[in-house]
C-alpha positions as MATLAB code, in Angstrom:
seq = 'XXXXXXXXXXXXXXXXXXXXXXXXXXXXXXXXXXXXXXXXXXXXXXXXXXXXXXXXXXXXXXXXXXXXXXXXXXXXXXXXXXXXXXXXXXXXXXXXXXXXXXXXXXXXXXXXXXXXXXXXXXXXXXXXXXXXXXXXXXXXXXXXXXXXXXXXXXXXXXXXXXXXXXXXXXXXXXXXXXXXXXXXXXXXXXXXXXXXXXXXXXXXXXXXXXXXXXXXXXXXXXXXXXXXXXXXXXXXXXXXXXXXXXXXXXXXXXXXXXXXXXXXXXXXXXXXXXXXXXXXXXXXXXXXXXXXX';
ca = [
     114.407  105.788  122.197;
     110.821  105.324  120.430;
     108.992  108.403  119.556;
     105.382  108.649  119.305;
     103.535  109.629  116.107;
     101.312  112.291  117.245;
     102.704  115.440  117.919;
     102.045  119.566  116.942;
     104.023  122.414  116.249;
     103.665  125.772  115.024;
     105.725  129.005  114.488;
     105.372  132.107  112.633;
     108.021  134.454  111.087;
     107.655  136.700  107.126;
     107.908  134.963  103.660;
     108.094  137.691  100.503;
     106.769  140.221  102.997;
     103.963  138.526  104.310;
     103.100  137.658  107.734;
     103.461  133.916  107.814;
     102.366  131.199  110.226;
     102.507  127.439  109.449;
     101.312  124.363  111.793;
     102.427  121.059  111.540;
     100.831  118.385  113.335;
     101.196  114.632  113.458;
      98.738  111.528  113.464;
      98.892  108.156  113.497;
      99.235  106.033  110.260;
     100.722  102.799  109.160;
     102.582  105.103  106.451;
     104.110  108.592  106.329;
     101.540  110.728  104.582;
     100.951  114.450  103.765;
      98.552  116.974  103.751;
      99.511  120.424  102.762;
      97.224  123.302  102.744;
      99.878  126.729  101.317;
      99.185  129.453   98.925;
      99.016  128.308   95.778;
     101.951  130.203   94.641;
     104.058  128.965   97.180;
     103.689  125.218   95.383;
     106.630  124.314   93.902;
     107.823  124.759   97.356;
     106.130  121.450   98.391;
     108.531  119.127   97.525;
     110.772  121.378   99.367;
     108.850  121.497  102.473;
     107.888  117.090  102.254;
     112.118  116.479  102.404;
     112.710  118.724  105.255;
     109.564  117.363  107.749;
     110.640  113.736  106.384;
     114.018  113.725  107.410;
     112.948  113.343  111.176;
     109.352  112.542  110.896;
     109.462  108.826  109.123;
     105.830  107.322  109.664;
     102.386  109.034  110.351;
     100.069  111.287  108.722;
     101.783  114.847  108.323;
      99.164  117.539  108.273;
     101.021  121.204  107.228;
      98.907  124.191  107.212;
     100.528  127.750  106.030;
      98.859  130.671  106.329;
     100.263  133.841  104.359;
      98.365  136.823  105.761;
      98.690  140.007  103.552;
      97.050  142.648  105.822;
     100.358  142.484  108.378;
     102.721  142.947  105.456;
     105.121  145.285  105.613;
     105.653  148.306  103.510;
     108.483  146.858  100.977;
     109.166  150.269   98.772;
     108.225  153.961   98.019;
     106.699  154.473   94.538;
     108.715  157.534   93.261;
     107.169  158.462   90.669;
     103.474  158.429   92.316;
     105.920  160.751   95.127;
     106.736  163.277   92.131;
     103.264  163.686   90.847;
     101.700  163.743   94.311;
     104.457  166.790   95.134;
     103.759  168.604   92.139;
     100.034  168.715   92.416;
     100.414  169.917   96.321;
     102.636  172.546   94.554;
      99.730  173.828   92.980;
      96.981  173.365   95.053;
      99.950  175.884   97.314;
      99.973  178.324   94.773;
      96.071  178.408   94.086;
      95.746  178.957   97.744;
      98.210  181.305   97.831;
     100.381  179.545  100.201;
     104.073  180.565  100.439;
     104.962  177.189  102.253;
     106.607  174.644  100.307;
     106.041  170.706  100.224;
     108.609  168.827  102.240;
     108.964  165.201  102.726;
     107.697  165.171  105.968;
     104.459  166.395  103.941;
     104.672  163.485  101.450;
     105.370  160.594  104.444;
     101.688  161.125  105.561;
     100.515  159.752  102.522;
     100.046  156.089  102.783;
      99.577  155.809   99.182;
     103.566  156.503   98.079;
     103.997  152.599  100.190;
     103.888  149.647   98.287;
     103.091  146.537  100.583;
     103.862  142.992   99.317;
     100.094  142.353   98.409;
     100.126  144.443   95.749;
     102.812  143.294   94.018;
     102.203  140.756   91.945;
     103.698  137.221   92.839;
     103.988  135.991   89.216;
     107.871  134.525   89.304;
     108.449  135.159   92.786;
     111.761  134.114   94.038;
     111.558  130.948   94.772;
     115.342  130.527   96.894;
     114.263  133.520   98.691;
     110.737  132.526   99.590;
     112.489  128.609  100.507;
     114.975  130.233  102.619;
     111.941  132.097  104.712;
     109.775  129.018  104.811;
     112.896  126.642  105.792;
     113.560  128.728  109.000;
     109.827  129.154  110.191;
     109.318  125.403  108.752;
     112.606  123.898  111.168;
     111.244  126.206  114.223;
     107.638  124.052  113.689;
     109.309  120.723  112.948;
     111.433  121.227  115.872;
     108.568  121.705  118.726;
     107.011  118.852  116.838;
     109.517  116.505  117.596;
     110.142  116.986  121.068;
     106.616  116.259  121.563;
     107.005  113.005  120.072;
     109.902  112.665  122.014;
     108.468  112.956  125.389;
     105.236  110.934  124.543;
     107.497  108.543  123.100;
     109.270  108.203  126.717;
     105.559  107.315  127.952;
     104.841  104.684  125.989;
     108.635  103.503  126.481;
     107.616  103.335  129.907;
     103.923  102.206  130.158;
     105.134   99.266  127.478;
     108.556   98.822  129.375;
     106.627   97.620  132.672;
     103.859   95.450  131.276;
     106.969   93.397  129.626;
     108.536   93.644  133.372;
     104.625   91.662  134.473;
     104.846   89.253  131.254;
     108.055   88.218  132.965;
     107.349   87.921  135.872;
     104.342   85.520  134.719;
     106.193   83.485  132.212;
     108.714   82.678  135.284;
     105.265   81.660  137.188;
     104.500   79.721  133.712;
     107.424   77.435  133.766;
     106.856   76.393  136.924;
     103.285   75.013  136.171;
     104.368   73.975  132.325;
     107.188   71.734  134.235;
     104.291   70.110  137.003;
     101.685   69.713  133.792;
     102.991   65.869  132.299;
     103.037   64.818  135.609;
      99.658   65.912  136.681;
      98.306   64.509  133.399;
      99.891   61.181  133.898;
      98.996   60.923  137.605;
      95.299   61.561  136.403;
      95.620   58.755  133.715;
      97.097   56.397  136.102;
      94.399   57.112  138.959;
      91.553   56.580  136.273;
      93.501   53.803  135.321;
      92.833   51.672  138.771;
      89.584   52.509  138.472;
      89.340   50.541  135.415;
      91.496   47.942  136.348;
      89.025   45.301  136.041;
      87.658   46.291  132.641;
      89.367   45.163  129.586;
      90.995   48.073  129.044;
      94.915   47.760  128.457;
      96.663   49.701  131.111;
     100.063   49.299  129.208;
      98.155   51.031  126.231;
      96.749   53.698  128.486;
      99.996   54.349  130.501;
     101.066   55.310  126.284;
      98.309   57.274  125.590;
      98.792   59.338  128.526;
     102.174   60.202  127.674;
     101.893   61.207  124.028;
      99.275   63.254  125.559;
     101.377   65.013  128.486;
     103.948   65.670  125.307;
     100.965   67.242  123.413;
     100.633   69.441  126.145;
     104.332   70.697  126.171;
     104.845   74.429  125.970;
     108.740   74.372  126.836;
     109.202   75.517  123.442;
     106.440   78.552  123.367;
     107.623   79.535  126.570;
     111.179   79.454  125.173;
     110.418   81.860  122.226;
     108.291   83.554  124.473;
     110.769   84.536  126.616;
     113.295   85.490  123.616;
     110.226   88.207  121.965;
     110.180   89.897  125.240;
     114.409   90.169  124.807;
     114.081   91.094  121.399;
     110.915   93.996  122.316;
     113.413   95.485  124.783;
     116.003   95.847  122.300;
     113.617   97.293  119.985;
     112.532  100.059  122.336;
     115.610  101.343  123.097;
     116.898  101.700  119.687;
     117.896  104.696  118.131;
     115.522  104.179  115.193;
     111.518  103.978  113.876;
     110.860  100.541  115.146;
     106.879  100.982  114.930;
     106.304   98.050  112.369;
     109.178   95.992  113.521;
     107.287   95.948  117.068;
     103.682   95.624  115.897;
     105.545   92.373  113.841;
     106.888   90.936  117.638;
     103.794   91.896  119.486;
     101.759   89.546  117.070;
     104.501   86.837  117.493;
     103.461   87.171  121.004;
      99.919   86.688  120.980;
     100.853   83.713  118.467;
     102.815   81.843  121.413;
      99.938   83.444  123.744;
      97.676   81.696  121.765;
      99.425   78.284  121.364;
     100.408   77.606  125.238;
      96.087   78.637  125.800;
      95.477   75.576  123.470;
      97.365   73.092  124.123;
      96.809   73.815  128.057;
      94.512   71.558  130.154;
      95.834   72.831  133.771;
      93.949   76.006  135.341;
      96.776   78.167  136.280;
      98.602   78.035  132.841;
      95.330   79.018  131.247;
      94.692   81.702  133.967;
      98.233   82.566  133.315;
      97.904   82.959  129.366;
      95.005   85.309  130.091;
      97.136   87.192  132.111;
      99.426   87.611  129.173;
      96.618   88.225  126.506;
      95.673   91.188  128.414;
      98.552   92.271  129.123;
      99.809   92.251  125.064;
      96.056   93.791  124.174;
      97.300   97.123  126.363;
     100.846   96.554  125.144;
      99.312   96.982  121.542;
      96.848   99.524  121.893;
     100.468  101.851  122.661;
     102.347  100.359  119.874;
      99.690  101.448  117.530;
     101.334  105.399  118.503;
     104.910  104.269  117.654;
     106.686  105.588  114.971;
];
């Protein structure tokens, strides 16, 4: 089943400590191209983060956006020896103030300075397998809601283009009809303009030729043919299990080739009123292709 190249997803979850949230959206592109926006120590992660997204995201522009924010972090440690020195110097203050109680913990826990968060710690040779194994699960979680937007947007367009190939169909049946009736028409017109001029000098043997190599110009039996077999061969695209986007836009302009063909070599009103029919037709058909991936 096609997919569709836009798409968004976002999730959020902790890297080193930090409070992390990271979007990943989707656009349409003739190539797969990325734009990350992450901490600048979380670089050599990139690469990283490219492989994973590209393994089900194959064409489109990939826009990632992580977002790292310090001020949720969690405490990570105690500082023990800033805990000694702050428990010695209550110790005193005690005994200057002549207080006979002692310092407990429970004295110590109220002082937010003994914690160590993750901000203040510097991030100079951070682990990079640890911080990859945070951003891989928060990274899959996005990537996943991603897809299955693709995935049902993708069963629109399967639909939407599915039908108008159901109405090309249905016209290009219509067309043979009138491509079959077009020689004759042609050569009955020649041969009744013919008796008009049957006392002029004209040859009529030479006319009766020149209106057939005409009514062959005028064959389409082959356009329609190939016409016919692009439709086929657009069906089988859309329901394959693959990126098909640039295969299909490839067909569709196959299509407006024939389109194009049958409209010029056509001097009978309903296959040119048909053709129309089929150039509007593949002008909505392509303005959905151009969201295929």
């Amino acid at each position: 089943m096609i997919k569709s190249m836009t798409g968004f997803g976002t999730a959020s979850g902790e890297i080193l400590g930090y409070r992390a949230r990271i979007e990943i959206k989707t656009l349409n592109n003739r190539y797969r191209e990325y734009l990350l926006r992450s901490p600048h120590f979380l670089g050599e992660l990139e690469e990283r983060l490219k492989k994973l997204i590209g393994e089900q995201i194959h064409r489109g522009r990939i826009e990632v956006w992580l977002q790292l924010d310090p001020a949720l972090a969690q405490p990570t440690r105690v500082n023990a020896e800033l805990a000694r020195i702050l428990k010695e110097d209550l110790e005193r203050l005690a005994e200057s103030l002549g207080l006979a109680e002692k310092v407990t913990l429970g004295h110590l826990l109220h002082l937010d300075r003994l914690f160590v968060s993750q901000e203040t710690v510097s991030l100079d040779g951070f682990d990079a397998s640890a911080a990859w194994r945070d951003l891989r699960l928060i990274a899959s979680e996005a990537l996943d809601q991603l897809v299955k937007m693709r995935t049902a947007e993708g069963e629109g367009l399967h639909k939407d283009i599915w039908d108008r190939l159901g109405m090309l169909s249905a016209d290009l049946a219509e067309l043979k009809i009138h491509a079959a009736n077009a020689p004759l028409a042609v050569t009955k017109r020649y041969q009744s303009r013919l008796a008009e001029l049957a006392d002029t000098i004209l040859d009529p043997t030479r006319l009766a030729q020149e209106a057939a190599i005409l009514g062959e110009k005028m064959d389409i039996t082959e356009e329609i043919t190939r016409f016919g077999t692009h439709i086929q061969s657009f069906r089988t695209l859309l329901d394959a299990g693959e990126p098909v986007g640039r295969r299909i836009e490839f067909l569709l302009q196959e299509l407006v080739r024939e389109a194009n063909t049958m409209g010029s070599k056509s001097q009978s009103l309903p296959i040119s009123d048909t053709v129309l029919r089929f150039k509007s037709e593949l002008e909505k058909i392509r303005e959905q292709v151009l969201n295929i991936e």
